[in-house]
Structures are given as structure tokens and as C-alpha cells.
C-alpha positions in Angstrom: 97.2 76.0 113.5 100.4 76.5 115.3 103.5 74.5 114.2 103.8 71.6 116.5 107.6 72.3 117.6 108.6 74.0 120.7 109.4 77.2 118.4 108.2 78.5 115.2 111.5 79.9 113.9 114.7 80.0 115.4 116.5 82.9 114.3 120.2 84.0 114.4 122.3 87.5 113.0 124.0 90.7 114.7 122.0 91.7 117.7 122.4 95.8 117.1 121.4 98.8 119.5 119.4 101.3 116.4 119.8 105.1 116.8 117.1 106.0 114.9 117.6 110.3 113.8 116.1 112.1 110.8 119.0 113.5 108.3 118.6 116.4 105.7 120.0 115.2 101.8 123.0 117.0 102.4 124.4 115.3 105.4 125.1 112.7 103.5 127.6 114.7 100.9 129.1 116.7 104.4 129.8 113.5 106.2 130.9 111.5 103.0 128.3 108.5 103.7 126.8 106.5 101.0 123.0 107.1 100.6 120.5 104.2 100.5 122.6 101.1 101.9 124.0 99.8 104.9 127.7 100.3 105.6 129.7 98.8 107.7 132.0 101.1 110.0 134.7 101.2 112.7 133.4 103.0 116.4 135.6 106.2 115.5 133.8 106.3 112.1 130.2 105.9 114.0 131.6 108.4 116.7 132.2 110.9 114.1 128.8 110.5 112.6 127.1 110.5 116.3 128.7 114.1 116.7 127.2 115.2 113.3 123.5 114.3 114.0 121.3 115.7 116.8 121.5 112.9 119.4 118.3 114.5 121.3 115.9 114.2 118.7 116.9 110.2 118.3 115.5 107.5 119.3 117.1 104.2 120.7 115.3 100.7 119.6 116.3 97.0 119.9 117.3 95.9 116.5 119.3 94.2 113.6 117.7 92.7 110.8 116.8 89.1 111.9 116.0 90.8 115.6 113.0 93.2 114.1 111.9 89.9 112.5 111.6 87.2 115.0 110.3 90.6 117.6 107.3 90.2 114.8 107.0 87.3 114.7 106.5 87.0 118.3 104.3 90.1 118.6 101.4 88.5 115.8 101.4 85.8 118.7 104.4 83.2 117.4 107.5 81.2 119.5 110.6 82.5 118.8 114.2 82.3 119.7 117.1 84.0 118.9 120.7 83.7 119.3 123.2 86.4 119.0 125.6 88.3 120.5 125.8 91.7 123.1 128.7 92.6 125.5 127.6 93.1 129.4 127.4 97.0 129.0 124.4 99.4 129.5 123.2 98.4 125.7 123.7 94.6 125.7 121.5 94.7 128.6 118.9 97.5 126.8 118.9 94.7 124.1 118.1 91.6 126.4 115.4 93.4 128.3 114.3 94.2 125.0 113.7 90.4 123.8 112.7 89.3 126.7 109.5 92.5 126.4 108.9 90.7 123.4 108.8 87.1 124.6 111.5 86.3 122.5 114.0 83.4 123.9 117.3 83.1 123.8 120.4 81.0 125.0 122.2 84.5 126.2 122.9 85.1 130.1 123.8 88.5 130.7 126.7 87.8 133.8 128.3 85.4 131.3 128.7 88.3 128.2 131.9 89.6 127.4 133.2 93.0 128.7 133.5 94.7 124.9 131.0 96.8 123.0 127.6 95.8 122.0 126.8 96.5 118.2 125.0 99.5 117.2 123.2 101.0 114.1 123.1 104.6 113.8 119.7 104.7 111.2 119.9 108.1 109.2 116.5 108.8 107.6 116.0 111.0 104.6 113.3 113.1 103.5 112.1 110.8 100.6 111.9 107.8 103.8 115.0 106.1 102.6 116.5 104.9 105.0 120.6 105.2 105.1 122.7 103.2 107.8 125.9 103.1 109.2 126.6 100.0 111.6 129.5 99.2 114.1 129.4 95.6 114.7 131.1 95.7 118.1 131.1 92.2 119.7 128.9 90.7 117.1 132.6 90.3 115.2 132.7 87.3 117.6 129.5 86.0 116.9 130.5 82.3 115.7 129.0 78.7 116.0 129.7 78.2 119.8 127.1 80.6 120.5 124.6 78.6 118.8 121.8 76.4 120.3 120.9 73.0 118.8 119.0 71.6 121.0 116.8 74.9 120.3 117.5 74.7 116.6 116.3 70.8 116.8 113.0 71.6 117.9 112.1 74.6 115.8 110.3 74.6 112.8 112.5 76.9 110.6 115.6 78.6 111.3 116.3 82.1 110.1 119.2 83.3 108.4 120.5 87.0 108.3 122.7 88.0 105.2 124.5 90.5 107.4 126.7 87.6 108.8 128.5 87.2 105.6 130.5 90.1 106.2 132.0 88.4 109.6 134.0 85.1 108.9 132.8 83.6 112.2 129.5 85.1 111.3 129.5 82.9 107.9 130.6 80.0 110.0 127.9 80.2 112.3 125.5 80.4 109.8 126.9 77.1 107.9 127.1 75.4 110.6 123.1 76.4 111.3 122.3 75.2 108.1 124.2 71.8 109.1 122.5 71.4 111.9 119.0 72.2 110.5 119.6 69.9 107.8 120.5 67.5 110.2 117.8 67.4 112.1 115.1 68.3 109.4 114.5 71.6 109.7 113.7 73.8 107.0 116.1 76.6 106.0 115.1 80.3 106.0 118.1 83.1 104.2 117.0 86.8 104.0 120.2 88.9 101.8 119.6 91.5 104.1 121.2 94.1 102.1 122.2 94.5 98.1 126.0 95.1 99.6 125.9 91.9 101.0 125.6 90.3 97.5 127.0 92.9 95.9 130.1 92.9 98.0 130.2 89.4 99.7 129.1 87.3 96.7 131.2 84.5 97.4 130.1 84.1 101.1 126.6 84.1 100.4 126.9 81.4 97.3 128.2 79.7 100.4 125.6 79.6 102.2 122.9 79.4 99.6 124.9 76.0 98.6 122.3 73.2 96.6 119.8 75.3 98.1 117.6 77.2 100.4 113.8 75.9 101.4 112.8 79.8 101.5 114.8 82.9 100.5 113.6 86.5 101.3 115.2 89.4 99.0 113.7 92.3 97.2 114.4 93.5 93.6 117.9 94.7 93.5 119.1 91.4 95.3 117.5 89.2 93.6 119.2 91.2 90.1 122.5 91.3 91.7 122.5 87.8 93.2 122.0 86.2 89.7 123.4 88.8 87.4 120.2 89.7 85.5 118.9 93.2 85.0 115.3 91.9 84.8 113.0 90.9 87.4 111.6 87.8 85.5 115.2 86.6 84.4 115.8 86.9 88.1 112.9 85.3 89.2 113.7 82.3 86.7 117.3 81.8 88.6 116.2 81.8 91.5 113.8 79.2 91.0 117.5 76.8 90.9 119.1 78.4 94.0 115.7 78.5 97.0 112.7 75.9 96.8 110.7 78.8 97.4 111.5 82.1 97.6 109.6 86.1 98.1 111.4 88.9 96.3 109.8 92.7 97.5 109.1 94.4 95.2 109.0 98.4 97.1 105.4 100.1 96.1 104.7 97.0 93.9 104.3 95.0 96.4 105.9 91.4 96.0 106.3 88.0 94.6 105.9 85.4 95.9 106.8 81.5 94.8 105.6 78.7 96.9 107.3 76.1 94.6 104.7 75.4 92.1 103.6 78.8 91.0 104.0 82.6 91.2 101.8 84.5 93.3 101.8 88.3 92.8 101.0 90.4 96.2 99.4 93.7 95.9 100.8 96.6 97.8 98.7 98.6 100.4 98.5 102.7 99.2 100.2 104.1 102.1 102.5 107.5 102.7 106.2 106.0 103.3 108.2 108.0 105.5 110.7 105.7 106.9 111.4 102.5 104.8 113.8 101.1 107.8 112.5 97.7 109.2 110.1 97.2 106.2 111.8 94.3 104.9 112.2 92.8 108.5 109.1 93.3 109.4 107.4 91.8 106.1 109.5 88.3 106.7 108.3 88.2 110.2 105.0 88.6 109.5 105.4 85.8 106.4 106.6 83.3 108.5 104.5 84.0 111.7 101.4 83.0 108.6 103.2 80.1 107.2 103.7 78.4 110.9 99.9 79.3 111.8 98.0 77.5 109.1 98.5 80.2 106.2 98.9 79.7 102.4 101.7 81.5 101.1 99.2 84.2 99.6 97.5 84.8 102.9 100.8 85.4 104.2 101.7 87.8 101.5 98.7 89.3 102.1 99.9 89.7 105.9 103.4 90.8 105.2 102.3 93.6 102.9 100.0 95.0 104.8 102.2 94.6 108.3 105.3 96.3 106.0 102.8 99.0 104.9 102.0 100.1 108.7 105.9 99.7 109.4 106.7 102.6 106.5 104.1 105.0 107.5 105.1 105.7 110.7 109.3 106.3 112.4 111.0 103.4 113.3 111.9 99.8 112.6 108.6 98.2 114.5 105.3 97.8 115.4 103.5 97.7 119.2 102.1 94.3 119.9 98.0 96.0 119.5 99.2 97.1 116.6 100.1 93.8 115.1 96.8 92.3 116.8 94.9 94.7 114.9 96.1 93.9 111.5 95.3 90.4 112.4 91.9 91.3 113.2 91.5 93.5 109.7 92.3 90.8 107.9 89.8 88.2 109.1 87.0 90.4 108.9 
């Protein structure tokens, strides 16, 4: 059953332009770029890196964390809006034709963007499927609380928090004043860390915004260890217990778990062949909270987000297509 607000989730974070290529291990050594983690970088940095990788064989997508998850959300057949930030150049408007493919809403008007540089992600795949990126923010540096919606936020049944934000300080002030306004108007709170180098690196930011508390907190292992400075999964799991009313950590090829408030719930992976891990994450919280605003249990939507996350890793790129989604649907009613 559908939730009964006008959206499901309203979501906010960077709105990013991927350039999805495929890297050999030693790039990352010739290029000096930190394997495994997303890094923040200035355009003459990402320039650099452009020049270094074969521009021909990548691949351009609509994407940024929170963006690949309300796009899934919207694709298993869910209403969602997102607000965000592109500058009125050829990749602000790739990015708003993009949500709007996707029936995704959003407050943004392209004649009334700013003349600057949309953000992009240049995504650098190894050959063991990790997935390595370097991100210039552009104009999502300006991202702040004017460009938020509340009239959007009031009649939505979750808003959706990306870690990411943290690193901009009108970024982190959009966010808290999201939570405000959700609070406000009863809306339950949704944080993804996005990243272990946002809690590794922006600890204090985030405490911000995780506050008293969160109603639902996505994060895999490593966050979850860093984020409550435990080197065990089950001492983590115990903190965070006092910091989200309910929370999913991922757990890679172990699948997840999952704690609806009451108890754990451990979520079996699906066997698959990873070759690109980028979106994964994404792409398992969209699918979780397209379940939990149709009528799901938090294990059926487990169930959902592993196996949706499974698809995402097997094949290139950050998403699925919309029959693709449909069909995963359709596998796991019969």
C-alpha cells in the first residue's frame, strides 16, 4: 500500500554528472589517487585525471548518491522529489532531463540556475569492481537551505539525507535545517554516511546531524566501525542502537543487517559476479525505502534491496532500467 502523502521520500544531496571509465591498478599509483573511496577534488585536479583516462570508452550518467537512490525509488514505481543543485550549462540540463526521465520531481527551474559549473564525478573502476572516485563539486558548494522545499518536505513521508553534504558548510546547513523542518512537520528522518571519509574525516559534522537521533540510518560495515569507534561489527551495531531508531548497515558479500527497532534481522546476500560495486549502496536504500512506503516489513525490504544491489554490481554503472527493476519486483512475488 502506498504511503498516503503526496511523496514517498523527499530526498536532498549533490546533484553530480558521473563519468563512468574502467582504470587498470596502476593508474591509481601514476595519478597519485587514493583507491577505494571518494575524494573530493578541485576542476584542475579532475581535469588532470580526465586527460589521464580514455574519455571514449566512458560513459556519462545522472548521478550522486541520494540522486541514484530516489531515481530507484521512483523506477520500482514510488513518488519522489529531489532538491539539489546544477548550473544552467550543457550538464545541469543532462541532469534535469535526466530526473525528469525518471519521474523524479524537483523545485529546480533550469532559466533560473546559476551560470557556474555543474558537479561531476569522474567514477574509476578497478579490475576487482571497486569502485574509486574523484568528485568536483562545482555549484553544489552553494547548495544551502534556500534551495530547499518545505511545502514538498511537509507532505512527504520521509526525507532523505546524503552524508556527502557534510563536507560543504552550506551543505550541513541545509541538511539541519531539513531535519528541522521534517521534525516540524512529522516526518521521519532518513541519513545515509555515504562514504567512510565522510565519518572518517567530517566526524564532527555528521554528530551534527545525527543529533538525539535519526528514525533510519543507512551505512555499511566500515561506517558503522568508524562512526562509533569499535572495531567489531556487533559493538557497532550495539552503538548504534543509541544514535538511529532503526538502522541497516551493508554488510558487502554478507549481505546486511537490518534493525527495525525491536530486533535484528540478518539479510542473505544473492551469489552474483561483482564487477562494478559503484551505486550498490544507492541503489540498496532506494529499493528499502520504495518497500517500506509500499506496505513492506523491513525483511521484505531487505530482501528487495539485496537482491536490487546484487543486479546493480553485476553489470557497469550506478543503475538499473525501469523493466529491470519491474522484473525484480515480479521475482520476488512469485
Amino acid at each position: 500500500m502506498p504511503s498516503p502523502k503526496k511523496y514517498d521520500v523527499y530526498a536532498i544531496g549533490n546533484a553530480i554528472v558521473d563519468i563512468v571509465t574502467e582504470v587498470e591498478y596502476d593508474f591509481f599509483q601514476k595519478n597519485e589517487v587514493e583507491k577505494g573511496i571518494m575524494t573530493l577534488v578541485d576542476e584542475k585536479r579532475q581535469q588532470h585525471l580526465m586527460k589521464a583516462i580514455d574519455m571514449n570508452k566512458s560513459k556519462l550518467t545522472g548521478g550522486g548518491s541520494a540522486g541514484n537512490t530516489i531515481t530507484a525509488l521512483s523506477q520500482f514505481g514510488g513518488n519522489g522529489f529531489y532538491s539539489c543543485l546544477v548550473a544552467k550549462d550543457e550538464l545541469g540540463k543532462f541532469f534535469l532531463d535526466d530526473l525528469k526521465s525518471n519521474a523524479v520531481a524537483t523545485n529546480l527551474i533550469y532559466d533560473q540556475l546559476p551560470k557556474d559549473h555543474t558537479g561531476r564525478c569522474l567514477v574509476m573502476t578497478s579490475p576487482d569492481a571497486e569502485r574509486t572516485m574523484n568528485t568536483f563539486l562545482g555549484v553544489n558548494s552553494f547548495f544551502s537551505p534556500e534551495y530547499l522545499d518545505e511545502e514538498s518536505i511537509k507532505n512527504s513521508s520521509y526525507v532523505y539525507m546524503e552524508g556527502y553534504l557534510v563536507a560543504s558548510p552550506k551543505g550541513l546547513e541545509a541538511m539541519k535545517e531539513t531535519k528541522r523542518l521534517a521534525e516540524h512537520h512529522k516526518v521521519s528522518t532518513v541519513l545515509t554516511f555515504s562514504d567512510p571519509s565522510m565519518v572518517k574525516y567530517f566526524a564532527k559534522q555528521m554528530e551534527e546531524i545525527v543529533g538525539a537521533s535519526v528514525d533510519l540510518l543507512f551505512c555499511n560495515e566500515e561506517e558503522a566501525m568508524i562512526f562509533t569507534g569499535t572495531d567489531d561489527i556487533l559493538q557497532a551495531r550495539e552503538k548504534l542502537k543509541g544514535l538511529a531508531k532503526r538502522f541497516v548497515m551493508t554488510l558487502g558479500r554478507n549481505g546486511a543487517l537490518v534493525f527495525d527497532g525491536d530486533t535484528f534481522i540478518q539479510i542473505e546476500p544473492y551469489k552474483v559476479t561483482a564487477v562494478d560495486s559503484n551505486g550498490a549502496g544507492d541503489m540498496f536504500a532506494g529499493a528499502f525505502m520504495y518497500a517500506i512506503t509500499h506496505g513492506h516489513s523491513f525483511a521484505e525490504a531487505g530482501k528487495l534491496a539485496s537482491l536490487a544491489a546484487s543486479k546493480v554490481v553485476s553489470q557497469w554503472g550506478p543503475r538499473l532500467q525501469k523493466d529491470q527493476l519491474h522484473k525484480i519486483l515480479k521475482d520476488l512475488r512469485s
